[in-house]
mmCIF file of the N, C-alpha and C atoms, coordinates in Angstrom:
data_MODEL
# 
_entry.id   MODEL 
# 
loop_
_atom_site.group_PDB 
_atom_site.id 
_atom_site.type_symbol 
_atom_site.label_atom_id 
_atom_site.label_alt_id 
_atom_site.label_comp_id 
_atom_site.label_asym_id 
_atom_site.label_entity_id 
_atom_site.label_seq_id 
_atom_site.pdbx_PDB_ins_code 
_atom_site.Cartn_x 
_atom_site.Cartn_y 
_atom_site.Cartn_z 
_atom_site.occupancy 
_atom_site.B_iso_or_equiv 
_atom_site.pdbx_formal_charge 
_atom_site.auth_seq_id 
_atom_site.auth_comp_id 
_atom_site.auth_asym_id 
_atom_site.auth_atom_id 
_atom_site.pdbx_PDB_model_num 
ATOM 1   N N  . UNK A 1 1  ? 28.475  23.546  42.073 1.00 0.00 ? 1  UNK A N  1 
ATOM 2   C CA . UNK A 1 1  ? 27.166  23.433  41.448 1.00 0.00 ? 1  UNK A CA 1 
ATOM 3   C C  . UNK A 1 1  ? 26.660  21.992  41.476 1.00 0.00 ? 1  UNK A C  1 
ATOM 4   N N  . UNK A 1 2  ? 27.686  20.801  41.066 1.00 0.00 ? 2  UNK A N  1 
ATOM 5   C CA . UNK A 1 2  ? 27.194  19.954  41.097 1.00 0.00 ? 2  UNK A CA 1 
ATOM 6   C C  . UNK A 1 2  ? 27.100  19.389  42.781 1.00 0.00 ? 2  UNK A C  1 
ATOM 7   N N  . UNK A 1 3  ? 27.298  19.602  43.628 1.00 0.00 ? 3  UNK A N  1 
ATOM 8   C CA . UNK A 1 3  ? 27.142  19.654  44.964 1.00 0.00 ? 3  UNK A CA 1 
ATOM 9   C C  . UNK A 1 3  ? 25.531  19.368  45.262 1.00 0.00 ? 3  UNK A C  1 
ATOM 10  N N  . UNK A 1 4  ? 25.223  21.303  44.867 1.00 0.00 ? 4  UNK A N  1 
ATOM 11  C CA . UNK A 1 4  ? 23.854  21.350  45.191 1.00 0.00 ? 4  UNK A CA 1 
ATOM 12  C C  . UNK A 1 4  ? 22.769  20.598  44.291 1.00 0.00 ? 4  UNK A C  1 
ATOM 13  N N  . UNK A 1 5  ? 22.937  20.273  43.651 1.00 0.00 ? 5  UNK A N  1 
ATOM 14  C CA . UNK A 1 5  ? 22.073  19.351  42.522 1.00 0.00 ? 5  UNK A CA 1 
ATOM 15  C C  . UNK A 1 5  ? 22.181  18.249  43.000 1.00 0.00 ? 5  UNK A C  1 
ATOM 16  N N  . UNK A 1 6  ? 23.330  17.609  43.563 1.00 0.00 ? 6  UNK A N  1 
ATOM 17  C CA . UNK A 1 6  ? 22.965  16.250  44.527 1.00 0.00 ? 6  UNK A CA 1 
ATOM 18  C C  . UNK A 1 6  ? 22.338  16.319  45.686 1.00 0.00 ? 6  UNK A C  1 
ATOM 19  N N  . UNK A 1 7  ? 22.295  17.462  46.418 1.00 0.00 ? 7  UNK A N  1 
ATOM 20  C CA . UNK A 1 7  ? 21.919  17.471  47.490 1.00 0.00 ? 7  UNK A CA 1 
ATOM 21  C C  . UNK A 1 7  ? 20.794  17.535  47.415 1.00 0.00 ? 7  UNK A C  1 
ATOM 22  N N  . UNK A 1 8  ? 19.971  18.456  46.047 1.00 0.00 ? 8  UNK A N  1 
ATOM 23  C CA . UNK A 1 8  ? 18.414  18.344  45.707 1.00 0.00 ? 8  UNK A CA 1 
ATOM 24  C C  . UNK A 1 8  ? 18.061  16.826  45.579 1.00 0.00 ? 8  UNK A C  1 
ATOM 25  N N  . UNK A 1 9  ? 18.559  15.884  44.754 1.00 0.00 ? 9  UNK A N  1 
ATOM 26  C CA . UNK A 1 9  ? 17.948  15.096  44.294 1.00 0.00 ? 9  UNK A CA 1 
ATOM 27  C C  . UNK A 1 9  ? 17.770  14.011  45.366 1.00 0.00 ? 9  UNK A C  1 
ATOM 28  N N  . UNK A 1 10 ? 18.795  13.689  46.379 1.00 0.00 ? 10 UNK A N  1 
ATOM 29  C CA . UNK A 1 10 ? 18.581  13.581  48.157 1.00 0.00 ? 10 UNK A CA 1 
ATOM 30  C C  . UNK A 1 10 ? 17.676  13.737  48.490 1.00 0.00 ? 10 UNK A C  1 
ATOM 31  N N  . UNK A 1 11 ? 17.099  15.401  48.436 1.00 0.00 ? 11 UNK A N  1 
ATOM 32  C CA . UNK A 1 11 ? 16.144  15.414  49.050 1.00 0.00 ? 11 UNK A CA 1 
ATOM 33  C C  . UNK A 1 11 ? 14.875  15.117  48.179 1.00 0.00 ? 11 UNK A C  1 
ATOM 34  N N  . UNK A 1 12 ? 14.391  15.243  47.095 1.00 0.00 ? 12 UNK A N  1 
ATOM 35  C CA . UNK A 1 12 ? 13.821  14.410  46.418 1.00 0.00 ? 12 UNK A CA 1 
ATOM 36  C C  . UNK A 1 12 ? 13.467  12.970  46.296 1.00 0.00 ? 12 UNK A C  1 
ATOM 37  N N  . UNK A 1 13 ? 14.601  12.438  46.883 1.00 0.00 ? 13 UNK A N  1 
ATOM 38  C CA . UNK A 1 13 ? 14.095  10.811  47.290 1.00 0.00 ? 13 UNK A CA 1 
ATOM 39  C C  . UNK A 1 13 ? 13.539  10.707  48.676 1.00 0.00 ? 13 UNK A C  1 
ATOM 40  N N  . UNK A 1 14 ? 13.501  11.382  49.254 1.00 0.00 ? 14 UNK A N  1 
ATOM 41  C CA . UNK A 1 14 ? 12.008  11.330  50.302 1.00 0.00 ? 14 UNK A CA 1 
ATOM 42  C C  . UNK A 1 14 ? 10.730  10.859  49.966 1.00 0.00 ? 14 UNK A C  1 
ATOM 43  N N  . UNK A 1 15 ? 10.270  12.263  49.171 1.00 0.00 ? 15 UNK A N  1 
ATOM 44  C CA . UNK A 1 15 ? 8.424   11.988  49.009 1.00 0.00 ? 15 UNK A CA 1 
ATOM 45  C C  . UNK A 1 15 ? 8.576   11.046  47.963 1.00 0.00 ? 15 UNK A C  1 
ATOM 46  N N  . UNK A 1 16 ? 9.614   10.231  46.932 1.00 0.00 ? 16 UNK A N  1 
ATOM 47  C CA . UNK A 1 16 ? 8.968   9.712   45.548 1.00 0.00 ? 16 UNK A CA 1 
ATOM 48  C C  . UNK A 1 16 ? 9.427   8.752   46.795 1.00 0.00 ? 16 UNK A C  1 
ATOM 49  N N  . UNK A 1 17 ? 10.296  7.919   47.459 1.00 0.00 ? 17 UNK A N  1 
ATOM 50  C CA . UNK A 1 17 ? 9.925   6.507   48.391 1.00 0.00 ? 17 UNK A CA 1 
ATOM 51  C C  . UNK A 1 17 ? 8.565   6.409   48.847 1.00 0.00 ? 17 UNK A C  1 
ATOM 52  N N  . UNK A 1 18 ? 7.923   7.850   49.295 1.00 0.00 ? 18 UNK A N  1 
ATOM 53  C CA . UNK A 1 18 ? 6.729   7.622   49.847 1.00 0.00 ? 18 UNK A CA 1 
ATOM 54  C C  . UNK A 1 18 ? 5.254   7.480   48.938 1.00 0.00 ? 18 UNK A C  1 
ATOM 55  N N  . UNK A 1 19 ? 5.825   7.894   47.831 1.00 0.00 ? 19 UNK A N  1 
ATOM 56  C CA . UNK A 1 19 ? 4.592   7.436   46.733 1.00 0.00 ? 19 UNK A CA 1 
ATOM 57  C C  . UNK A 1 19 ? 4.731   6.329   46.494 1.00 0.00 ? 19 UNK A C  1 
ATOM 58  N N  . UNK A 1 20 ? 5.949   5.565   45.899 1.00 0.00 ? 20 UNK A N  1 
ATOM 59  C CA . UNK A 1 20 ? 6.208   3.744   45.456 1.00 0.00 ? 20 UNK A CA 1 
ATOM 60  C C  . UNK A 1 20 ? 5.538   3.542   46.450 1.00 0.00 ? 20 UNK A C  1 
ATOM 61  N N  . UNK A 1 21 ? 5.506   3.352   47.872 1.00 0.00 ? 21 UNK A N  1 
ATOM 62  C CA . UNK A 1 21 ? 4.989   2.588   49.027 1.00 0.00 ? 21 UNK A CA 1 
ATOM 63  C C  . UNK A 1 21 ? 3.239   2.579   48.941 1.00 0.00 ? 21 UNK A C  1 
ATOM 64  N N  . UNK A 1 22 ? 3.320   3.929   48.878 1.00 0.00 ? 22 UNK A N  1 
ATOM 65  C CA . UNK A 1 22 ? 1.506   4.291   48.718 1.00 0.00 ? 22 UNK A CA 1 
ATOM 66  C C  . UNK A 1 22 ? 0.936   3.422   47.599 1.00 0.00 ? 22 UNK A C  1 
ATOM 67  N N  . UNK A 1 23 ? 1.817   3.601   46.341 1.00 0.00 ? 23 UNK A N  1 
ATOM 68  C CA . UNK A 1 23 ? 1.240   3.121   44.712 1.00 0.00 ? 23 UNK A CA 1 
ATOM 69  C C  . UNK A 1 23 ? 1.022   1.482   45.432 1.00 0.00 ? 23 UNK A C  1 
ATOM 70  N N  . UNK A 1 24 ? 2.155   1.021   46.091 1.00 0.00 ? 24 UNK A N  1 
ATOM 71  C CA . UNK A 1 24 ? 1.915   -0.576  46.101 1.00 0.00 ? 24 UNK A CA 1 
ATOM 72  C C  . UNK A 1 24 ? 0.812   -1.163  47.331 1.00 0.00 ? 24 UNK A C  1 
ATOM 73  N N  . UNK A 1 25 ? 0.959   0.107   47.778 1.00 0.00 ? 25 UNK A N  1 
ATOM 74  C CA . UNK A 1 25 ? -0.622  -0.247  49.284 1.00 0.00 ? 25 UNK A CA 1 
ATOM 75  C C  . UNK A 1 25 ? -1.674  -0.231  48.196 1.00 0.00 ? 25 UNK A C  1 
ATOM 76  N N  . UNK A 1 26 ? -2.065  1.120   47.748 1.00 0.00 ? 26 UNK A N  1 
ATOM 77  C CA . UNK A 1 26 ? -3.024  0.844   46.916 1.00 0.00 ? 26 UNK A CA 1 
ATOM 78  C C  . UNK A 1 26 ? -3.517  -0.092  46.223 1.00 0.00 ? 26 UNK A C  1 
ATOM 79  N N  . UNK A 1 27 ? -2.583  -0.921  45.024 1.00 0.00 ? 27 UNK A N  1 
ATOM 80  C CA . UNK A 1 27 ? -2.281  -2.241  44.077 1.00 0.00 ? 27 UNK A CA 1 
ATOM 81  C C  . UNK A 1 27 ? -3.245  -3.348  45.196 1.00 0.00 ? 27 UNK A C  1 
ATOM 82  N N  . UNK A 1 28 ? -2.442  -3.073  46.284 1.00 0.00 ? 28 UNK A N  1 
ATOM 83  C CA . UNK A 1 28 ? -2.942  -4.251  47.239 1.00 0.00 ? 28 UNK A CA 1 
ATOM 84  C C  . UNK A 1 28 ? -3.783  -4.501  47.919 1.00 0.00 ? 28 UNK A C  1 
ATOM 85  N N  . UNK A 1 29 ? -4.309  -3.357  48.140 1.00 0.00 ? 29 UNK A N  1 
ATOM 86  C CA . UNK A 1 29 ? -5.724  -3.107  48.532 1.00 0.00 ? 29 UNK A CA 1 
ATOM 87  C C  . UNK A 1 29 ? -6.886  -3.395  47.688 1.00 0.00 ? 29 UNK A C  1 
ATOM 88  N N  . UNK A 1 30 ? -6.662  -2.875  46.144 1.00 0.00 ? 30 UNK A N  1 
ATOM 89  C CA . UNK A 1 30 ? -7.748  -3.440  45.429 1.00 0.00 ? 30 UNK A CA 1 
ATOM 90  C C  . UNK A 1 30 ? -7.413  -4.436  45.245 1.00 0.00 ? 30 UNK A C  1 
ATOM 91  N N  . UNK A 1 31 ? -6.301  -5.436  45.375 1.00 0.00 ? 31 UNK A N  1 
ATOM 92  C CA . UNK A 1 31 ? -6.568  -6.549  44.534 1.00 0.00 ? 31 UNK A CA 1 
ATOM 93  C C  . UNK A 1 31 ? -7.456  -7.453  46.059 1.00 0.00 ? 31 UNK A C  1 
ATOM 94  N N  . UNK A 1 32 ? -7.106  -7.126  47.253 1.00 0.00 ? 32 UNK A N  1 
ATOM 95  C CA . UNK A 1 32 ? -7.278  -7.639  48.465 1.00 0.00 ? 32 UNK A CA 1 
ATOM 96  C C  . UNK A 1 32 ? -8.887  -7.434  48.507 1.00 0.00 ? 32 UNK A C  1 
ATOM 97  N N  . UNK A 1 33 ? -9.447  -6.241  48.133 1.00 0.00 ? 33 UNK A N  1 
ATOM 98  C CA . UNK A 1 33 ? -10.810 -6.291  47.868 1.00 0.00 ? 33 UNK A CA 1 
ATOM 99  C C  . UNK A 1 33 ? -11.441 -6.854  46.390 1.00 0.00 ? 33 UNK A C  1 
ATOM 100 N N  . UNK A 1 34 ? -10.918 -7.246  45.791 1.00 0.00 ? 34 UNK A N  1 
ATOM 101 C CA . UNK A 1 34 ? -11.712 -8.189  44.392 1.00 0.00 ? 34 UNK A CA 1 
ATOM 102 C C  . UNK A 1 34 ? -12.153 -9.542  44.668 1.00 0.00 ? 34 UNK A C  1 
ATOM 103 N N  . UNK A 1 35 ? -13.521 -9.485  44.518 1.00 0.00 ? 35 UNK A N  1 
ATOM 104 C CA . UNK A 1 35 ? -13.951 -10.826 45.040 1.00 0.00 ? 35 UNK A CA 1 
ATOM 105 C C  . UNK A 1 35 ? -13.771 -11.331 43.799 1.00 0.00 ? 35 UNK A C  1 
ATOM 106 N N  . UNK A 1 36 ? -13.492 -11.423 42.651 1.00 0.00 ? 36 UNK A N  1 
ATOM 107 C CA . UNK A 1 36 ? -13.323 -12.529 42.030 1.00 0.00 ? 36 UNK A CA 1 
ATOM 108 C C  . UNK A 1 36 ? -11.860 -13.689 42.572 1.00 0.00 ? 36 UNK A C  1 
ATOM 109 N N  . UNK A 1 37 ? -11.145 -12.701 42.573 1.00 0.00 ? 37 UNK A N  1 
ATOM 110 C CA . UNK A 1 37 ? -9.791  -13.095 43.262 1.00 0.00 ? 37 UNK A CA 1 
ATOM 111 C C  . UNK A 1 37 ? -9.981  -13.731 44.912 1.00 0.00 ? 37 UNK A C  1 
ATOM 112 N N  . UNK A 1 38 ? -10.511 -13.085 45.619 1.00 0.00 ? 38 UNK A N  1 
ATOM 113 C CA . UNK A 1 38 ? -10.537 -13.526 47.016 1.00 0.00 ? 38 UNK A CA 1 
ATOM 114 C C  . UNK A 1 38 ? -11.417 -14.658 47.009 1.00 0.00 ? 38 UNK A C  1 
ATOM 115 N N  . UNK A 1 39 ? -13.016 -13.970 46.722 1.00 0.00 ? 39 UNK A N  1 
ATOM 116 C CA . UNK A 1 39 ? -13.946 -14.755 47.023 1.00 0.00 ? 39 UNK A CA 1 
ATOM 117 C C  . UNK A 1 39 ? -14.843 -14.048 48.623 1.00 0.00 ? 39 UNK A C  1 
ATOM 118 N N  . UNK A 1 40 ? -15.122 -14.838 49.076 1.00 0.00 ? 40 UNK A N  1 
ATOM 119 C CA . UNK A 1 40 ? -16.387 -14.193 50.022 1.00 0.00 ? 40 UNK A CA 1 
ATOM 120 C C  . UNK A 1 40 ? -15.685 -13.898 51.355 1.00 0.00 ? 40 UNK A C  1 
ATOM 121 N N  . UNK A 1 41 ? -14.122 -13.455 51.139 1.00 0.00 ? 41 UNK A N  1 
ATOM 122 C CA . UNK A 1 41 ? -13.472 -12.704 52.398 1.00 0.00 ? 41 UNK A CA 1 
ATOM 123 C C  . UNK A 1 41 ? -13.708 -11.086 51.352 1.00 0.00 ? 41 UNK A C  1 
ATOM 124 N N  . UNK A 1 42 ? -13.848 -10.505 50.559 1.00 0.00 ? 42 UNK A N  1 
ATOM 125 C CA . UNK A 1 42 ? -14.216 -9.938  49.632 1.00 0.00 ? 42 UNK A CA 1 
ATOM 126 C C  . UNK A 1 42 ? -15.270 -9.226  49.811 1.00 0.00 ? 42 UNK A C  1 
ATOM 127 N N  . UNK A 1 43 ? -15.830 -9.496  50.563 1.00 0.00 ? 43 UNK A N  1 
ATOM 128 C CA . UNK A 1 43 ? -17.875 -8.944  49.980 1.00 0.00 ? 43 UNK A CA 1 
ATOM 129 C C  . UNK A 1 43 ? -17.405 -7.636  51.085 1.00 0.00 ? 43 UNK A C  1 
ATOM 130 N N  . UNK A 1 44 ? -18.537 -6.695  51.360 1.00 0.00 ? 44 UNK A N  1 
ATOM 131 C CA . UNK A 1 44 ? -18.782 -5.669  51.860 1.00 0.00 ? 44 UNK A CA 1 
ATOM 132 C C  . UNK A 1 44 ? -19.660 -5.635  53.275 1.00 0.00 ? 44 UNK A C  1 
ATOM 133 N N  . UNK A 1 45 ? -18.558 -5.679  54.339 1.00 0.00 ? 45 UNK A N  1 
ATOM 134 C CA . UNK A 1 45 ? -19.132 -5.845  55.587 1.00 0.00 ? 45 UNK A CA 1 
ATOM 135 C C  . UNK A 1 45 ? -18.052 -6.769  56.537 1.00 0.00 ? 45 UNK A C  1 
ATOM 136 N N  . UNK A 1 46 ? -17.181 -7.668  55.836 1.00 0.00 ? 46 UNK A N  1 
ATOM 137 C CA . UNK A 1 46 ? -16.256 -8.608  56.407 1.00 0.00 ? 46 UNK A CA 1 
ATOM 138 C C  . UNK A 1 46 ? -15.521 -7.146  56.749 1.00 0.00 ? 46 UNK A C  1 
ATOM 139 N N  . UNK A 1 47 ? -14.619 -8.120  58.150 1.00 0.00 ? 47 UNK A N  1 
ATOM 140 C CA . UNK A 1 47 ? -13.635 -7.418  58.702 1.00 0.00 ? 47 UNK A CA 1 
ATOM 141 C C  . UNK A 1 47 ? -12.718 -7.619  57.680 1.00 0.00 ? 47 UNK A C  1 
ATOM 142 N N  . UNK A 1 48 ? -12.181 -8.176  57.096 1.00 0.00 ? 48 UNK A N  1 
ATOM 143 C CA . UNK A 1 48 ? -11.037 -8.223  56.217 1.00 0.00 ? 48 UNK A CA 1 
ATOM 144 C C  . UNK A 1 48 ? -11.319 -6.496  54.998 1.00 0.00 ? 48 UNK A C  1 
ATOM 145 N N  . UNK A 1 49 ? -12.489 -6.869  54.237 1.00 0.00 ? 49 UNK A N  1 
ATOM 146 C CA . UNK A 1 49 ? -13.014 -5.648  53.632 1.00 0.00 ? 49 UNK A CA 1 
ATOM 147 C C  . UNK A 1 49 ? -12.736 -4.456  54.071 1.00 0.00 ? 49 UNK A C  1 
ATOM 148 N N  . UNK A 1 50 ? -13.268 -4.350  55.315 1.00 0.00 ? 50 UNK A N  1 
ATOM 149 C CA . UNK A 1 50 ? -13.822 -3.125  56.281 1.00 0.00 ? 50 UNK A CA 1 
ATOM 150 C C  . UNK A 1 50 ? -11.805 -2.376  56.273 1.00 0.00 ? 50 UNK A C  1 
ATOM 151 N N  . UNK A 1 51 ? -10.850 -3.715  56.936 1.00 0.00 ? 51 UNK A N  1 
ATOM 152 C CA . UNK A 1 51 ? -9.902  -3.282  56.790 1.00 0.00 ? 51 UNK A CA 1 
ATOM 153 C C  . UNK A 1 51 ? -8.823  -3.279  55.851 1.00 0.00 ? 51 UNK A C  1 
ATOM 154 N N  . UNK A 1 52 ? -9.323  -3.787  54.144 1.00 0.00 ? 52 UNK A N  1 
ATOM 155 C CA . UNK A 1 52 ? -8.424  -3.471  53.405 1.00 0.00 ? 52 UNK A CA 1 
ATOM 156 C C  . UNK A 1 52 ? -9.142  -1.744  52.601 1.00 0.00 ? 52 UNK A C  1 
ATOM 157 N N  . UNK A 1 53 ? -10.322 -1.641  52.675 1.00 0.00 ? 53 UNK A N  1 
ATOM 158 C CA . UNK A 1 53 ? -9.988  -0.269  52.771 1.00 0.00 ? 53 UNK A CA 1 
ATOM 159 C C  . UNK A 1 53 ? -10.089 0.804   52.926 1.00 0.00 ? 53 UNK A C  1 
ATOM 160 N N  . UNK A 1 54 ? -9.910  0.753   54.534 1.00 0.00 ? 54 UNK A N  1 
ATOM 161 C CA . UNK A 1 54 ? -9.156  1.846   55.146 1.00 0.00 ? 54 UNK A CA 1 
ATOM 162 C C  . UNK A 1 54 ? -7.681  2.042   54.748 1.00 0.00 ? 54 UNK A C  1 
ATOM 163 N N  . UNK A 1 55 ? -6.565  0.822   54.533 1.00 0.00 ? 55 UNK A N  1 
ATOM 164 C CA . UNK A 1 55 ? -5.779  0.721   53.567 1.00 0.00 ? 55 UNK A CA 1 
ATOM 165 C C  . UNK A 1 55 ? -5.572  1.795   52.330 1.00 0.00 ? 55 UNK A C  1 
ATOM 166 N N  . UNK A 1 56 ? -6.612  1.393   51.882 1.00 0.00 ? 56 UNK A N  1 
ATOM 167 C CA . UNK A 1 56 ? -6.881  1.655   50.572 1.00 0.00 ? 56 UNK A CA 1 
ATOM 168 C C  . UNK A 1 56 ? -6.994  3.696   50.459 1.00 0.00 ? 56 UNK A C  1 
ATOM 169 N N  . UNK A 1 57 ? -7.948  3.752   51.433 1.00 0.00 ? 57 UNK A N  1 
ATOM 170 C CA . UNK A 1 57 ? -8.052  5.131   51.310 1.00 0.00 ? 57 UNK A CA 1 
ATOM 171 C C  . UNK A 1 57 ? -7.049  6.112   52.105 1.00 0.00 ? 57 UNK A C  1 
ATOM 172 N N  . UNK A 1 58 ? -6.189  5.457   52.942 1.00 0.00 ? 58 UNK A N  1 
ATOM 173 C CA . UNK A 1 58 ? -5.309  6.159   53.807 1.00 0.00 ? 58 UNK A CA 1 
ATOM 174 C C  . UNK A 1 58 ? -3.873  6.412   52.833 1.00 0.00 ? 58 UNK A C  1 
ATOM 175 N N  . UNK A 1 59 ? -3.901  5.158   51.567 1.00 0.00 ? 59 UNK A N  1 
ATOM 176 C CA . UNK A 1 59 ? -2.900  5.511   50.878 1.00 0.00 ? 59 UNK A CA 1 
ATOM 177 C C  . UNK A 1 59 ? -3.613  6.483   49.599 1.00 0.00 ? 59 UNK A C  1 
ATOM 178 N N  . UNK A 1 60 ? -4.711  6.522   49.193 1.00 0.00 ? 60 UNK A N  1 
ATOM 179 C CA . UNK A 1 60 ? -5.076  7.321   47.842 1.00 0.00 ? 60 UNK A CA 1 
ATOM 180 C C  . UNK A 1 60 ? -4.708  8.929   48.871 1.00 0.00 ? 60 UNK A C  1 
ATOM 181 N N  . UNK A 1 61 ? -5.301  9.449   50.051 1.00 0.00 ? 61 UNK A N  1 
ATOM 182 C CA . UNK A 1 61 ? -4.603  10.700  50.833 1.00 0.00 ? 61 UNK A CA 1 
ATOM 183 C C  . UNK A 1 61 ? -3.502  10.833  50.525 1.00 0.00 ? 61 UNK A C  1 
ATOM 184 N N  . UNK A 1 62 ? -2.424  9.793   50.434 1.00 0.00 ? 62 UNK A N  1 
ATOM 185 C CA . UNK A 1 62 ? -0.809  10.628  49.956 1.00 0.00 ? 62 UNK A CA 1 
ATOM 186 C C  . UNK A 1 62 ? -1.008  10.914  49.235 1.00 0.00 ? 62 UNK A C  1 
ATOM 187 N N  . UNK A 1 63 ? -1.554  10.301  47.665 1.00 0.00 ? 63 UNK A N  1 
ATOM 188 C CA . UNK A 1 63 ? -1.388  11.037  46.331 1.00 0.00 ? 63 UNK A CA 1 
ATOM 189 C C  . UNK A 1 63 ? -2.083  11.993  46.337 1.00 0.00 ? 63 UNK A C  1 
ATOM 190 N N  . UNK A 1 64 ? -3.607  12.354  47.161 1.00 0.00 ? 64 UNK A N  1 
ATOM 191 C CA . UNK A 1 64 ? -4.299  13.473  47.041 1.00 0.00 ? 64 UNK A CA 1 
ATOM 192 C C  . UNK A 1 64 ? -3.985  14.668  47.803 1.00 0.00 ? 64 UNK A C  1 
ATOM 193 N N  . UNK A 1 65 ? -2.658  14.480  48.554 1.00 0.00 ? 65 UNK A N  1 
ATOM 194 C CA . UNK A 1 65 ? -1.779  15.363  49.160 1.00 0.00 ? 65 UNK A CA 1 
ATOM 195 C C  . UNK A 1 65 ? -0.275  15.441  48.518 1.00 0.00 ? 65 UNK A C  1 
ATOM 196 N N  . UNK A 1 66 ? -0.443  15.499  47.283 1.00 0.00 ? 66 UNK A N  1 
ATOM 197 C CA . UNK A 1 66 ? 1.031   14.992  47.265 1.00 0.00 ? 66 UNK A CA 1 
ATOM 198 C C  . UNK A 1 66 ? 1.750   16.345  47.204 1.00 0.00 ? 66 UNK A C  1 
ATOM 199 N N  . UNK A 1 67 ? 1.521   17.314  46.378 1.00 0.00 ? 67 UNK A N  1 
ATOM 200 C CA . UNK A 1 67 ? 2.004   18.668  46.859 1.00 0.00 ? 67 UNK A CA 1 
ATOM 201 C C  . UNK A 1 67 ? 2.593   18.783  48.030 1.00 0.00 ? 67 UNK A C  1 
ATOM 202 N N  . UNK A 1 68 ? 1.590   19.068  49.044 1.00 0.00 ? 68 UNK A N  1 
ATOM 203 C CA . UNK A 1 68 ? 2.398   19.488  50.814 1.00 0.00 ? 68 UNK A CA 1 
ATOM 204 C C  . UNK A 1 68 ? 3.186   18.311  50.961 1.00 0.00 ? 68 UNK A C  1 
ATOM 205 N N  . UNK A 1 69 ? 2.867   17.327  50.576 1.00 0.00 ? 69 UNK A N  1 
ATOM 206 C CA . UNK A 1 69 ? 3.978   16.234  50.989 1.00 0.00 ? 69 UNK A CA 1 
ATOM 207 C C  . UNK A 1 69 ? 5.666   16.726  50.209 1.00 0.00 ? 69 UNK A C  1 
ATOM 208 N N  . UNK A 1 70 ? 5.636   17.137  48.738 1.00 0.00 ? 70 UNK A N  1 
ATOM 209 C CA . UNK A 1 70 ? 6.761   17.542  48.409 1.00 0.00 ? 70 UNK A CA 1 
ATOM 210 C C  . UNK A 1 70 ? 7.440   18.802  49.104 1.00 0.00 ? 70 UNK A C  1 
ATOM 211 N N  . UNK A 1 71 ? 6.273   19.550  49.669 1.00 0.00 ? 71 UNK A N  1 
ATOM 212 C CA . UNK A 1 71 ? 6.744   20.737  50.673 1.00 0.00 ? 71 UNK A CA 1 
ATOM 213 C C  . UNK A 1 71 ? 7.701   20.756  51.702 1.00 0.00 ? 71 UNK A C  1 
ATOM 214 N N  . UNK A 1 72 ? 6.799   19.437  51.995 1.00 0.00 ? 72 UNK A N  1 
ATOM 215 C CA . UNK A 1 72 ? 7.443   19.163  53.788 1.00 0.00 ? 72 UNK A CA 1 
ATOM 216 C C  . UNK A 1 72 ? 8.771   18.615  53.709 1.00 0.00 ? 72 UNK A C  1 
ATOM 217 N N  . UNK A 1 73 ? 8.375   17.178  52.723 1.00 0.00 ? 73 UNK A N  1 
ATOM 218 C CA . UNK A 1 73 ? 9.653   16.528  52.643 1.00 0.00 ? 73 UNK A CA 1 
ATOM 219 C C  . UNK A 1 73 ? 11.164  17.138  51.423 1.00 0.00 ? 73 UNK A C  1 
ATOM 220 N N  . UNK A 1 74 ? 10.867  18.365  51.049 1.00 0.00 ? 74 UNK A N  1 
ATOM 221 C CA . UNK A 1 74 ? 12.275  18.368  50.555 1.00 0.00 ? 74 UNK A CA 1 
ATOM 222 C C  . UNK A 1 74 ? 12.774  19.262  51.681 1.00 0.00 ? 74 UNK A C  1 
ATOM 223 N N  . UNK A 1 75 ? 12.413  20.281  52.636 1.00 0.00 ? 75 UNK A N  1 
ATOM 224 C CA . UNK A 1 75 ? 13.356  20.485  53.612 1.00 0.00 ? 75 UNK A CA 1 
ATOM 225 C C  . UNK A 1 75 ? 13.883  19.755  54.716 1.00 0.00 ? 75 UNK A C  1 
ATOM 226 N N  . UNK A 1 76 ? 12.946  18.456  54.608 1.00 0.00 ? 76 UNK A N  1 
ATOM 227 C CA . UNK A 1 76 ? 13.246  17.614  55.577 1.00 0.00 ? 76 UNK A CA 1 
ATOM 228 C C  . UNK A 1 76 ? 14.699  16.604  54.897 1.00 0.00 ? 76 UNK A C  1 
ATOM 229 N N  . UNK A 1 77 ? 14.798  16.237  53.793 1.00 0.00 ? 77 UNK A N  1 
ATOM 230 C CA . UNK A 1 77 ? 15.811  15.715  52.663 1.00 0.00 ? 77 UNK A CA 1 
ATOM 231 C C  . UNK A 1 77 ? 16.591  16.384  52.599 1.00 0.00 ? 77 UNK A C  1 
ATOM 232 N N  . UNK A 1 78 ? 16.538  17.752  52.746 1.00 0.00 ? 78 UNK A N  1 
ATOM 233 C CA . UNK A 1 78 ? 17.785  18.812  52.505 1.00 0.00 ? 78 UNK A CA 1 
ATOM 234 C C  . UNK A 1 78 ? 18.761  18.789  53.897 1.00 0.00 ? 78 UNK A C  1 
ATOM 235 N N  . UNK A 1 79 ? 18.041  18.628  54.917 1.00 0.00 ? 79 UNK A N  1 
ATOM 236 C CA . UNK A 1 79 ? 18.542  19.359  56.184 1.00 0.00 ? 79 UNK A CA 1 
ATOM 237 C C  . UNK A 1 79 ? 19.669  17.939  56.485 1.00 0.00 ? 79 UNK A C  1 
# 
């Protein structure tokens, strides 16, 4: 019994690595877009902007997928 309960929680550390990663893209993305913090690499239209977020929104998709993501990745953790 206690076997399979490790072997779940294995596979469970799949998708939660892949949320920490997402949570800290995110963090970094807004702080990368705050012009008080940056300043006028910041504003809306710079390439820096343009590409922190795409960043930004490619990681809020994991959390707004996070379901199928636990789908996929616990048989992928199990196997």
């Amino acid at each position: 019994m206690m076997e399979k309960i490790q072997r779940f929680g294995g596979a469970m550390f799949t998708p939660v690595l892949l949320f920490s990663f997402a949570g800290i893209m995110v963090s970094i993305a807004i702080v990368a877009t705050n012009p008080v913090l940056v300043g006028d690499l910041a504003k809306e239209g710079t390439i820096w902007y343009n590409f922190w977020k795409i960043v930004e929104n490619g990681s809020w998709t994991v959390f707004n997928n996070m379901e199928l993501l636990f789908v996929i990745g616990l048989p992928i953790g199990s196997s």
